[in-house]
C-alpha positions in Angstrom: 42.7 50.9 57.1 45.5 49.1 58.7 45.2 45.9 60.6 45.2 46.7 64.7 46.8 44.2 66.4 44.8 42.4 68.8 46.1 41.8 72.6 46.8 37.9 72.3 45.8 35.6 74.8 48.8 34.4 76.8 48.0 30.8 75.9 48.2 32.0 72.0 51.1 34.0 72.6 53.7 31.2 72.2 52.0 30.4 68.8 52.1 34.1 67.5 56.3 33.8 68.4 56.4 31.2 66.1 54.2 32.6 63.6 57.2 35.5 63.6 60.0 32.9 63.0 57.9 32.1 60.4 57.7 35.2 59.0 61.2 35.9 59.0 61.8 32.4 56.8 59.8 34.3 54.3 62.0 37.4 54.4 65.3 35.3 54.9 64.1 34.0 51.3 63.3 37.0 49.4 66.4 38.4 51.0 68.2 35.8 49.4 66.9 35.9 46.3 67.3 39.7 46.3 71.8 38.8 47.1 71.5 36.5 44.4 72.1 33.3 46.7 72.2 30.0 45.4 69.0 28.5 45.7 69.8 25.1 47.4 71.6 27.3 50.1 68.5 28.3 51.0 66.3 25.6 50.2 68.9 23.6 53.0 67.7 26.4 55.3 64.0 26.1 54.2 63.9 22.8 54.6 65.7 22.8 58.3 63.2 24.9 59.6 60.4 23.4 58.0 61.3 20.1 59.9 62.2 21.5 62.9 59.7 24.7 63.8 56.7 24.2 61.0 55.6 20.6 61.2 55.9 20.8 64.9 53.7 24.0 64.8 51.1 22.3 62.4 50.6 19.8 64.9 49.8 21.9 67.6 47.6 23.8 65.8 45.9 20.9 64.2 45.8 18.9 67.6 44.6 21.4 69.8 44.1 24.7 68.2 42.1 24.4 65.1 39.7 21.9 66.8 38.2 24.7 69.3 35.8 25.9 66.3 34.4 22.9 64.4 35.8 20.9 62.1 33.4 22.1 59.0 34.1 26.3 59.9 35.3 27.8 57.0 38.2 29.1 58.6 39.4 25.7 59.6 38.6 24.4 56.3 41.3 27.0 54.9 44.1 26.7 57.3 44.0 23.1 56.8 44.1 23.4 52.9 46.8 25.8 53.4 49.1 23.1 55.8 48.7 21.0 52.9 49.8 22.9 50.5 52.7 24.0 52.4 54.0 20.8 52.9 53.3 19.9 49.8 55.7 23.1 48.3 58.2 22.1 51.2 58.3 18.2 49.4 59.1 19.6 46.1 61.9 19.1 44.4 61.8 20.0 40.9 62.4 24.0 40.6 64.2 25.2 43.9 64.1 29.0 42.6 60.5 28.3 41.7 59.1 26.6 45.1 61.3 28.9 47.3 59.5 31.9 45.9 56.4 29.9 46.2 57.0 29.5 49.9 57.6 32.6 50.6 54.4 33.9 49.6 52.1 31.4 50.7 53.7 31.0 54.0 53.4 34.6 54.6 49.9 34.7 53.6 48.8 32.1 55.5 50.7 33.2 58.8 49.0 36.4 58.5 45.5 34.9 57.7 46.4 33.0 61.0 46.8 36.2 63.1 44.4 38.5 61.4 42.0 36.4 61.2 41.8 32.4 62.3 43.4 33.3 65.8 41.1 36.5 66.6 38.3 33.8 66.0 39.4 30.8 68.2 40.3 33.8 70.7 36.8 34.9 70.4 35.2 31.8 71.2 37.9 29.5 73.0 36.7 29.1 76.7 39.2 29.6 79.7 39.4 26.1 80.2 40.3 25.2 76.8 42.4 28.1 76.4 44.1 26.8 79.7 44.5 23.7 78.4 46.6 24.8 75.7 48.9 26.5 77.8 49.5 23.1 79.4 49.9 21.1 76.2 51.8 23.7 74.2 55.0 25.0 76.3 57.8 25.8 73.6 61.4 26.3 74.3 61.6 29.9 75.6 64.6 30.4 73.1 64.6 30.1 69.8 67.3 28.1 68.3 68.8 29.4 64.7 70.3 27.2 61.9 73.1 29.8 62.1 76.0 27.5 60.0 75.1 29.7 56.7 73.3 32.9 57.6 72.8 33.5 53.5 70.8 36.5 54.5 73.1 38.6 56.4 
């Protein structure tokens, strides 16, 4: 059965847009690979957005997201694992072909674990207040700005 999406809380709704940018890094990649791009092309892209939209998004989550259900939930456990080992890939520098196709996958497996499954759950049991507070803390720039110098994916 496919997944339903889930009406997102407005205070969650910021992270979900991000989630997407994330998302299309994944398919940026494999559509690179697919036009037979060099790799360090778009490991110079990977690594821009990495430094400028995912650690910044990992802190959030960590600092004010993932600490609404405890610390030892399973779910939290796992998105935390996965951060690591995304930055981890993202610090790689050995195979680019080899790590890029690695990112790709586990990025856009762990974004959609994220929405299917961690954020239904903090939705679930986040309280206005905290949910409220989030809004405060996390206000994002309304536009999303592009590394658009080599669009190796158009």
């Amino acid at each position: 059965m496919p997944h339903k999406p889930q009406k997102r809380h407005k205070a969650l709704q910021p992270l979900s847009r991000e989630h997407h940018h994330g998302l299309l890094l994944s398919w940026k990649i494999r559509t690179g690979f697919n036009k037979n791009i060099e790799p360090e092309r778009m490991r110079t892209y990977a690594n821009w957005f990495f430094e400028n939209h995912l650690i910044p998004h990992f802190e959030i989550e960590e600092a004010h997201i993932f600490p609404i259900l405890k610390p030892d939930h399973e779910l939290i456990k796992r998105a935390l694992a996965e951060h690591r080992r995304l930055k981890r890939l993202f610090s790689e520098t050995e195979n680019d072909t080899k790590t890029l196709s690695k990112i790709e996958e586990e990025l856009e497996k762990h974004i959609r674990f994220e929405e299917r499954v961690l954020f239904p759950e903090i939705q679930k049991v986040a309280t206005e207040t905290q949910l409220k507070q989030i809004e405060i803390i996390h206000q994002p720039e309304e536009r999303f700005e592009d590394k658009l110098d080599d669009e190796f994916w158009k």
